[in-house]
C-alpha positions in Angstrom: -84.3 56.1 -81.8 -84.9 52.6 -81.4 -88.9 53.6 -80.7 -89.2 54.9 -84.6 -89.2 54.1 -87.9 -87.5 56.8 -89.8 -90.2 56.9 -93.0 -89.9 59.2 -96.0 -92.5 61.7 -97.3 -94.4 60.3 -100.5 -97.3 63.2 -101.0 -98.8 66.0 -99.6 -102.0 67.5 -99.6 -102.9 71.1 -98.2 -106.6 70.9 -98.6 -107.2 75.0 -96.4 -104.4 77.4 -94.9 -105.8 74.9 -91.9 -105.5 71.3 -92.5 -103.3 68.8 -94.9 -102.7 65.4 -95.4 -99.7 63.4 -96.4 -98.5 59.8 -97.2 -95.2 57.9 -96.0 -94.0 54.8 -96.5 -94.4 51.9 -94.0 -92.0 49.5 -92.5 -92.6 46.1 -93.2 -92.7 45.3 -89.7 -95.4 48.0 -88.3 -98.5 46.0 -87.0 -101.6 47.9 -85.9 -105.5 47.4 -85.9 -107.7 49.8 -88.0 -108.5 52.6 -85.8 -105.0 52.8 -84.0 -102.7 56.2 -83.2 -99.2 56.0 -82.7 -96.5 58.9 -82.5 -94.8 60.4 -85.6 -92.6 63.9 -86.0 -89.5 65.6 -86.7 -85.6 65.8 -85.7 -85.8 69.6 -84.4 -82.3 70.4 -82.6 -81.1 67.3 -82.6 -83.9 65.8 -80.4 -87.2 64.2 -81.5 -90.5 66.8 -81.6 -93.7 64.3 -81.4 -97.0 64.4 -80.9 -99.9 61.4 -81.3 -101.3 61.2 -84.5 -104.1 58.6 -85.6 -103.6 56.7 -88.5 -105.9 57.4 -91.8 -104.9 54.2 -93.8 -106.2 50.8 -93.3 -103.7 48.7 -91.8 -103.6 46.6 -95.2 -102.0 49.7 -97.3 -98.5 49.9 -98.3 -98.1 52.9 -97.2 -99.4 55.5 -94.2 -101.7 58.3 -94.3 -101.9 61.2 -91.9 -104.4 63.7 -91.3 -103.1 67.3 -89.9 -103.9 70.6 -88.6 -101.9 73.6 -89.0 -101.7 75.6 -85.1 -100.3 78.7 -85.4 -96.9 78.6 -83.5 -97.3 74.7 -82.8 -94.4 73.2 -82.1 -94.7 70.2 -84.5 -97.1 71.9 -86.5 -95.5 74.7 -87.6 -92.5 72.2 -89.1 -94.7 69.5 -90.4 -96.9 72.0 -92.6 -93.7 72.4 -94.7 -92.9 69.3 -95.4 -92.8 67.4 -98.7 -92.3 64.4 -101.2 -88.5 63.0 -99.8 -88.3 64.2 -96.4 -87.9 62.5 -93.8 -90.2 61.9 -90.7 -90.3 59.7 -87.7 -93.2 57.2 -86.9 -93.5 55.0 -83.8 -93.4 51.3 -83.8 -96.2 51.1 -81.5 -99.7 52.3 -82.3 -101.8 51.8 -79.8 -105.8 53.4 -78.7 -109.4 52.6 -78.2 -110.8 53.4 -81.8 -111.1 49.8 -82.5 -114.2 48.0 -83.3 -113.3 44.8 -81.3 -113.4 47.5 -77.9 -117.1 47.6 -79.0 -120.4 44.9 -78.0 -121.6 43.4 -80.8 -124.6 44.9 -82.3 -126.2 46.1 -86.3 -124.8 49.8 -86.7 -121.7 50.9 -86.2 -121.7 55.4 -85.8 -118.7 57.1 -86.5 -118.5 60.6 -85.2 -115.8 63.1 -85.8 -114.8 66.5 -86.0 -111.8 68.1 -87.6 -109.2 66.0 -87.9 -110.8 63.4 -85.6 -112.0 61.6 -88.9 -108.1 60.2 -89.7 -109.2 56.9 -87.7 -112.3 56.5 -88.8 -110.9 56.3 -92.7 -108.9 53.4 -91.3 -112.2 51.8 -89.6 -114.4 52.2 -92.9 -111.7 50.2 -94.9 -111.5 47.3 -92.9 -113.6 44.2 -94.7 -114.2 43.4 -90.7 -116.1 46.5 -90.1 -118.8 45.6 -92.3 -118.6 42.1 -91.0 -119.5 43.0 -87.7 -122.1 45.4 -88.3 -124.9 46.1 -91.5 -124.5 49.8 -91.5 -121.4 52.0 -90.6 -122.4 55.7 -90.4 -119.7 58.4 -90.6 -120.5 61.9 -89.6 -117.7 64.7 -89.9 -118.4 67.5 -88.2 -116.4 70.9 -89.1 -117.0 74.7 -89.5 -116.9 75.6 -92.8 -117.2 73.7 -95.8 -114.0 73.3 -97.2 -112.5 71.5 -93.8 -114.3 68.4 -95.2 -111.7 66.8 -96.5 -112.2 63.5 -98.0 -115.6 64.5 -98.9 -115.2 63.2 -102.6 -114.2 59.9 -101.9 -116.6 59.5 -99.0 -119.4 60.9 -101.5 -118.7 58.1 -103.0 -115.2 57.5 -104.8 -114.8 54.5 -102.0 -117.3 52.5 -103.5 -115.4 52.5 -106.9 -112.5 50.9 -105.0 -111.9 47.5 -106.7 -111.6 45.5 -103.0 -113.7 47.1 -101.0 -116.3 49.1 -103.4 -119.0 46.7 -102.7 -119.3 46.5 -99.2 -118.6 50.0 -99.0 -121.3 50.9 -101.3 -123.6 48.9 -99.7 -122.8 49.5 -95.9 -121.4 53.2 -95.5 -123.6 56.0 -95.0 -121.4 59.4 -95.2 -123.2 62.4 -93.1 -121.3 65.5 -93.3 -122.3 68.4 -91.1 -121.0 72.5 -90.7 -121.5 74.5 -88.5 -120.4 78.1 -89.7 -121.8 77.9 -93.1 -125.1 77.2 -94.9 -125.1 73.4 -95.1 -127.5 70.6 -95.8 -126.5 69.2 -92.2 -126.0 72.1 -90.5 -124.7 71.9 -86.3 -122.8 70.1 -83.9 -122.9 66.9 -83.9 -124.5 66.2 -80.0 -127.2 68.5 -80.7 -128.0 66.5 -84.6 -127.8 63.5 -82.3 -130.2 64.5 -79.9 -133.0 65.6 -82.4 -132.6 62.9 -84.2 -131.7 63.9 -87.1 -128.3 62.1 -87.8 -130.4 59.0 -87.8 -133.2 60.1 -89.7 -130.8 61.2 -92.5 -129.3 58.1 -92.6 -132.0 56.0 -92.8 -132.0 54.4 -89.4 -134.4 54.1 -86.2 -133.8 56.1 -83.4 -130.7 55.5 -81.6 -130.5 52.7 -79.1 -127.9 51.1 -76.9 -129.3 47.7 -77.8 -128.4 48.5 -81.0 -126.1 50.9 -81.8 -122.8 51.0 -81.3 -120.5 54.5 -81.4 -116.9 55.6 -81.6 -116.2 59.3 -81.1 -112.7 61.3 -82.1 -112.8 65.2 -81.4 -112.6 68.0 -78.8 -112.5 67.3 -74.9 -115.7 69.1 -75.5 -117.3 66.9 -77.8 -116.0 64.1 -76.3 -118.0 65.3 -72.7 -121.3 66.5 -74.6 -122.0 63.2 -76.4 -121.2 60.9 -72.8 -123.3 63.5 -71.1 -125.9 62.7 -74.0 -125.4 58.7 -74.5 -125.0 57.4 -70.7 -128.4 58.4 -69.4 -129.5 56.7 -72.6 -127.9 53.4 -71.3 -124.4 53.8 -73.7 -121.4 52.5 -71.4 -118.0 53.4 -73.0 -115.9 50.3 -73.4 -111.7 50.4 -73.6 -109.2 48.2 -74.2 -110.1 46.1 -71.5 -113.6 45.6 -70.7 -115.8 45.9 -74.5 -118.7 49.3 -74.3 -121.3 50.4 -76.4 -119.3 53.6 -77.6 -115.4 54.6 -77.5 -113.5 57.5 -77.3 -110.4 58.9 -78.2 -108.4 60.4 -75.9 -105.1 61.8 -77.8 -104.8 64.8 -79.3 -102.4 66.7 -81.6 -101.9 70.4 -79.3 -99.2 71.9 -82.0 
């Protein structure tokens, strides 16, 4: 087990019968950039049951924050959703991925798009004092189905921007966009189609997208992962990794159960 920190369960939070969130402590020896995934789960017959998770708190907390489906007969899944304050849970020592901002070119906005539980990272990214550094306007769009899968939605509404360290910049740099698509919404749609009219930028204030510009990360489905390259590279978006810096990054790892 030399690969994990064995953390214990501070808080849980079951926001639908679908999704929950929950806090562990954090080794005083667990580095990672804003953005980052690493590995956590259970002891389930005497073996380790894992499966990659992205990290939701910024890599200055105390503590960790994860961000969690609930699949119906997933292996992890099924476990986790029951845990609580005291357990016990495993966390790799090395978080790793492409959701960080220094993968990206320079340039003045910064998009965040996510759906489901692809906006864990991107509450890491929009608490880092270096995001709004690097760019004048971070803009977070969550895409879900129905309204009450938008968790976070109070402190993105605005609760950040009471935060006593960060408030300022986040009030003055972080536009919060979300969007449904089963249920009568302000935003209502997927996210590649409210990209392609427009109307993600027009709602937050901006010009019309542009790879001289803008810069994108993106954390969801294999499918909306494929509709927004097949939208942004004939616009002149090059996706960037860990080696060579892009205009937009993706995601690649996914909780399955």
């Amino acid at each position: 087990m030399a690969a994990f920190h064995r953390e214990e369960v501070l808080s849980v939070r079951h926001w639908t019968d679908r999704l929950f969130s929950f806090t562990t402590t954090r080794a005083a020896g667990l580095r990672f950039s804003n953005g980052h995934f690493t590995m956590i789960g259970l002891m389930a017959e005497g073996r380790p049951l894992l499966r990659a998770y992205s990290i939701a708190s910024a890599n200055h907390a105390d503590h960790l924050e994860f961000l969690s489906i609930k699949v119906p007969g997933g292996p992890l899944t099924s476990r986790l959703r029951h845990i609580g304050a005291g357990d016990a849970i495993l966390v790799g020592r090395k978080p790793t991925g492409t959701l960080v901002t220094d993968y990206l070119l320079p340039g003045r906005r910064l998009y965040l798009l996510a759906t489901g539980t692809g906006l864990a990272p991107f509450l890491s990214v929009i608490r880092d004092p270096g995001t709004y550094e690097r760019f004048e306007t971070v803009v977070l769009v969550h895409g879900v189905r129905q309204i009450a899968e938008l968790a976070y939605r109070d402190a993105l509404s605005g609760g950040l921007a009471r935060d006593p360290l960060l408030g300022e910049m986040i009030a003055q740099g972080l536009v919060y966009l979300p969007a449904v698509t089963r249920e009568p919404f302000e935003r209502q749609g997927r996210i590649p189609a409210l990209l392609a009219s427009g109307q993600i930028a027009r709602d937050a204030g901006m010009p019309p997208l542009s790879a001289e510009t803008d810069r994108i990360m993106i954390c969801g489905s294999p499918g909306l992962n494929r509709d927004l390259a097949r939208l942004l590279e004939p616009m002149g978006f090059a996706e960037g990794n860990t080696s060579v810096p892009g205009s937009y990054v993706v995601e690649r790892a996914f909780v399955d159960g």
